[in-house]
C-alpha positions as CSV (number, residue, x, y, z in Angstrom):
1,X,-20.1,-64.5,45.5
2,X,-23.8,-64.7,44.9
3,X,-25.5,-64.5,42.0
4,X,-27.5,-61.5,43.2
5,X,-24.2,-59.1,43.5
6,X,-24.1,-59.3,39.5
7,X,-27.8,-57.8,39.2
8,X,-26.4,-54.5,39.6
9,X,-22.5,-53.3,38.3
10,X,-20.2,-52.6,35.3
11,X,-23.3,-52.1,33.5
12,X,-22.3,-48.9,31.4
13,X,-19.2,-48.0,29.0
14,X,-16.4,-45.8,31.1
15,X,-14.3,-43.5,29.4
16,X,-10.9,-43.4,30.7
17,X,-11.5,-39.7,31.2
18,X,-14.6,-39.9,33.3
19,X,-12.4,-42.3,35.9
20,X,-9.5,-39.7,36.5
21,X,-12.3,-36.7,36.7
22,X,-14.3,-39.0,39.3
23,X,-11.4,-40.0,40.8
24,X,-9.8,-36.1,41.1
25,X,-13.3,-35.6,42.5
26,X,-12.5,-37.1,45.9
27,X,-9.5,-34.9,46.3
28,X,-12.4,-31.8,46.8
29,X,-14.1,-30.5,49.7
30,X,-17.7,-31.6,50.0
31,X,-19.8,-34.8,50.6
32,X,-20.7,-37.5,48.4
33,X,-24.1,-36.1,47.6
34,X,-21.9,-32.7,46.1
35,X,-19.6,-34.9,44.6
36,X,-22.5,-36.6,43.1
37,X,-24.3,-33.7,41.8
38,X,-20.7,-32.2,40.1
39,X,-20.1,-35.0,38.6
40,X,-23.6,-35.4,36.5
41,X,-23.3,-31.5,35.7
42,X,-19.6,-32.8,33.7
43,X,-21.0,-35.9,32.6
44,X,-23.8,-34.0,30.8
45,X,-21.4,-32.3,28.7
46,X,-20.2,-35.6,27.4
47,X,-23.0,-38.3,27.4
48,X,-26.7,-37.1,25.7
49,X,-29.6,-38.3,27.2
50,X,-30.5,-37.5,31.4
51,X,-30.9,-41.5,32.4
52,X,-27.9,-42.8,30.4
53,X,-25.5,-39.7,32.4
54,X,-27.3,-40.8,35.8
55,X,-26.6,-44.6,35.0
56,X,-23.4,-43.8,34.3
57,X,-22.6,-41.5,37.0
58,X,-23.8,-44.2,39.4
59,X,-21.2,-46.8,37.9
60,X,-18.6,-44.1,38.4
61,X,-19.6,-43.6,42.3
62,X,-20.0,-46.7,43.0
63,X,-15.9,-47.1,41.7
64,X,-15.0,-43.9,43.8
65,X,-17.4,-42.0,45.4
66,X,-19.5,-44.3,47.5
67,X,-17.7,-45.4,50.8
68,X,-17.2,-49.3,50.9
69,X,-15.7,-50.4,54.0
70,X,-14.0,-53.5,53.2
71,X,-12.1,-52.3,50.4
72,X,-11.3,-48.6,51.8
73,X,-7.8,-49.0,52.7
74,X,-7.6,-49.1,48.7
75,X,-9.7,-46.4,48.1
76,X,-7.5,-44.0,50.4
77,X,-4.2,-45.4,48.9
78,X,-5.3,-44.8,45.5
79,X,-6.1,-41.3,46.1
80,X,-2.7,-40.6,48.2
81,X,-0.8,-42.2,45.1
82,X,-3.1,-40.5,42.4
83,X,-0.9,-37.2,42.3
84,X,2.0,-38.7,42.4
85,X,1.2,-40.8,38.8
86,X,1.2,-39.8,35.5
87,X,-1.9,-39.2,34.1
88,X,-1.5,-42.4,31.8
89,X,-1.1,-44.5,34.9
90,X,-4.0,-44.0,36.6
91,X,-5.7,-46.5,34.4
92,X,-4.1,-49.2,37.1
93,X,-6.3,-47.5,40.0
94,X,-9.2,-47.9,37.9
95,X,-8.5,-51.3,37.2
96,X,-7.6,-52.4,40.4
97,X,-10.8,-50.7,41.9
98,X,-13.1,-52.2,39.4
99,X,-11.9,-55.3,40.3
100,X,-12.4,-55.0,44.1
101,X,-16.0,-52.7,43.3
102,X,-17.6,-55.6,40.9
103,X,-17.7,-58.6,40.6
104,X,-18.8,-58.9,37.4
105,X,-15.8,-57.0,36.4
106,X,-13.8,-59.4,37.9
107,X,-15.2,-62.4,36.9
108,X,-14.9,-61.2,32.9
109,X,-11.3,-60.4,33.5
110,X,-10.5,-63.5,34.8
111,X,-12.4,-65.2,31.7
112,X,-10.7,-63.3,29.3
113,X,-7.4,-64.4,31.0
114,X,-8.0,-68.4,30.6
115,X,-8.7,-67.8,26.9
116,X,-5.6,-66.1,26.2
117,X,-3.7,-68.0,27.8
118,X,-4.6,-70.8,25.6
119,X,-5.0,-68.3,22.4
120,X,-3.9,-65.5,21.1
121,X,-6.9,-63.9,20.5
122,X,-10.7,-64.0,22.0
123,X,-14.4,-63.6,20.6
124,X,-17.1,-61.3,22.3
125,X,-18.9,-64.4,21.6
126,X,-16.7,-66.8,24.0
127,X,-16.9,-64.4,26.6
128,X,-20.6,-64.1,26.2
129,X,-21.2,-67.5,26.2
130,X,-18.8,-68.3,29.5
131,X,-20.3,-65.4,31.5
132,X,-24.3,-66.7,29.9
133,X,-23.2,-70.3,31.6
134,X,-22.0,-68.9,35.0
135,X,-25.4,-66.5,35.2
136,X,-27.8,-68.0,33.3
137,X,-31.1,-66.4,34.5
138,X,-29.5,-62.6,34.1
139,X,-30.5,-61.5,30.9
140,X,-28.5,-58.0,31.8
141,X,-25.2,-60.2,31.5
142,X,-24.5,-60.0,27.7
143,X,-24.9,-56.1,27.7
144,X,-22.6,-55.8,30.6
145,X,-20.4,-58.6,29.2
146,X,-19.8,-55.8,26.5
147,X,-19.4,-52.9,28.2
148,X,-17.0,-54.1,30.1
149,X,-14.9,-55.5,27.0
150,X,-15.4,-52.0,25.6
151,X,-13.8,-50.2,28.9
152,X,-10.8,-52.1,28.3
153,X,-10.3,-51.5,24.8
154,X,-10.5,-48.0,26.1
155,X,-8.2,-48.5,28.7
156,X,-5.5,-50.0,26.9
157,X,-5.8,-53.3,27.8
158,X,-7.5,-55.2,25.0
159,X,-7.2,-54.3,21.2
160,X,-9.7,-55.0,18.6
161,X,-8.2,-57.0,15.9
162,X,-11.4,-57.8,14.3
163,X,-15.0,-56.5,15.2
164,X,-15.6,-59.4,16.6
165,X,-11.9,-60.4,18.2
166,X,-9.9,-59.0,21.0
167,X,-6.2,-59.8,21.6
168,X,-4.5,-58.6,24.6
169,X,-2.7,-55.5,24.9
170,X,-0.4,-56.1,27.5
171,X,1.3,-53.4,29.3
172,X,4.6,-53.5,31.6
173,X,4.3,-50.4,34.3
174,X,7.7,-49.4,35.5
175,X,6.8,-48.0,38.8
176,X,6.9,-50.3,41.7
177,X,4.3,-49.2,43.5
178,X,1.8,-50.0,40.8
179,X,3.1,-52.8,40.3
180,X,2.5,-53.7,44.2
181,X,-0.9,-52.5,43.9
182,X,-1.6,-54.5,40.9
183,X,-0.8,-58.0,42.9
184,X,-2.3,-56.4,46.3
185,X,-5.5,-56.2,44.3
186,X,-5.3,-59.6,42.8
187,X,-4.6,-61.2,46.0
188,X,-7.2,-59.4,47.9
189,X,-9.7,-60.5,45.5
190,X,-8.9,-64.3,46.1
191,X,-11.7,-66.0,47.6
192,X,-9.1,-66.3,50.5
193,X,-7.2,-63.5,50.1
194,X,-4.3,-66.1,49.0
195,X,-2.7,-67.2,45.9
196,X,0.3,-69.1,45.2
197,X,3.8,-67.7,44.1
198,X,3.8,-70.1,41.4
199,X,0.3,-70.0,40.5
200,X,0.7,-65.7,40.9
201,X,2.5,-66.0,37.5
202,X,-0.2,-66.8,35.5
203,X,-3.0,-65.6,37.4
204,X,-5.5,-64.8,34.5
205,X,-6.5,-61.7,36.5
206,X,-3.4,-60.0,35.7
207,X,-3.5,-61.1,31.8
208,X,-3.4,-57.3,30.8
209,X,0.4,-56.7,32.7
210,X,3.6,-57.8,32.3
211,X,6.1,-58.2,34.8
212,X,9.8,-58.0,34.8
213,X,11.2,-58.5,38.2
214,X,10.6,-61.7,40.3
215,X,7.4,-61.6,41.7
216,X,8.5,-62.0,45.1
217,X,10.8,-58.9,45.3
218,X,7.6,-56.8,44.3
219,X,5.5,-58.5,46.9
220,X,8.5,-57.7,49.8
221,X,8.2,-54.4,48.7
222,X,4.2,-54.3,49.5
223,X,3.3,-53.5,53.2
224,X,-0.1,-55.4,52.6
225,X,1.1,-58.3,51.3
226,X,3.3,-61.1,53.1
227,X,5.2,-64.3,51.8
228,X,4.0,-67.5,53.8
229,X,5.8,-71.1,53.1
230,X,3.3,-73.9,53.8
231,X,4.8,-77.5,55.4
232,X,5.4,-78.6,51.6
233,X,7.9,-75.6,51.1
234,X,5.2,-73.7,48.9
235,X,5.5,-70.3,49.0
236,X,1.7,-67.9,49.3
237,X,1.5,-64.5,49.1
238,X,-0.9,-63.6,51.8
239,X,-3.1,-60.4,52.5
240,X,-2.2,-59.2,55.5
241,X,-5.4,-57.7,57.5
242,X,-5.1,-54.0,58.4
């Protein structure tokens, strides 16, 4: 990815309630531009000041609203499987989308992952510092660095245990079709849209989830996802192109 695609992003706090009413928003007649313009008029209800609503309500569209080609299959899945979720699990769409939407996103989750892997517990500071000496010339970074660590507190999926230290708050969905899109998310964001069985385990993407069945019954049960065994009886879990 390019430095350049971190410029502009997660940049802004998201309230778990502002996903689901941006995300309900596609469900209604209307273009983007409507869409748009409805969702500032709510936002204003909840955010003071005109440019922080706008900056926010561009984060928001650019999650849900905005067409993006290469990832649309998700975005028209998501909305197809949005009524049929409870309200409290529509936090995996979000995080799935954010994922595939930013990279910034991405990359913080993925940081986050190594450290807890190794600890229980991670600073603000740690994260900072990795993401500071990945993007060094983006003084933006550290602000988005924390608003990004703040969404998932919000979501669920980090806890404050200190001001300054997170721990993860691991959750275990029970439907299997989140749980597909969970790994169809993390494998599409592979640099080449392939990760390792094995190594699928402890991907520190999907730190926040825990899983309970074998990993390879879930991915069978995906129709975008396909097992692959290389010459040294490895198994993959590819993407399969739509």
């Amino acid at each position: 990815m390019r430095t350049s695609e971190y410029l502009v992003g997660f940049d802004r706090f998201i309230a778990l309630d502002w996903a689901n009413y941006t995300l309900g928003l596609l469900s209604y007649p209307g273009d983007e531009a409507a869409k748009m313009s409805e969702l500032k008029s709510w936002l204003s209800l909840y955010i003071s000041g005109k440019e922080a609503s706008q900056k926010t309500a561009n984060v928001l569209a650019r999650l849900w609203l905005r067409a993006t080609p290469e990832i649309s299959i998700f975005k028209k899945y998501a909305v197809s499987l949005a009524p049929e979720l409870r309200k409290d699990e529509l936090m995996y769409l979000h995080w799935g989308m954010s994922l595939l939407v930013f990279p910034l996103f991405h990359e913080v989750c993925t940081q986050v992952g190594r450290l807890l892997f190794l600890q229980s517990s991670v600073s603000r500071r740690e994260i900072q510092i990795r993401m500071a000496e990945k993007y060094s010339n983006q003084s933006t970074i550290p602000r988005s660095v924390n608003r990004i660590l703040q969404t998932l507190v919000a979501w669920g999926l980090l806890q404050e245990i200190s001001p300054r230290e997170l721990s993860a708050k691991r959750q275990a969905p029970s439907n299997i079709l989140i749980k597909a899109w969970l790994i169809e998310c993390a494998v599409f964001s592979a640099p080449s849209k392939k990760v390792s069985l094995h190594g699928l385990y402890k991907n520190p993407i999907l730190f926040p989830f825990e899983f309970h069945e074998d990993l390879s019954w879930i991915v069978n049960k995906s129709d975008k996802l396909f097992l692959e065994r290389d010459g040294n009886n490895l198994e993959y879990v590819v993407w399969l192109d739509m």
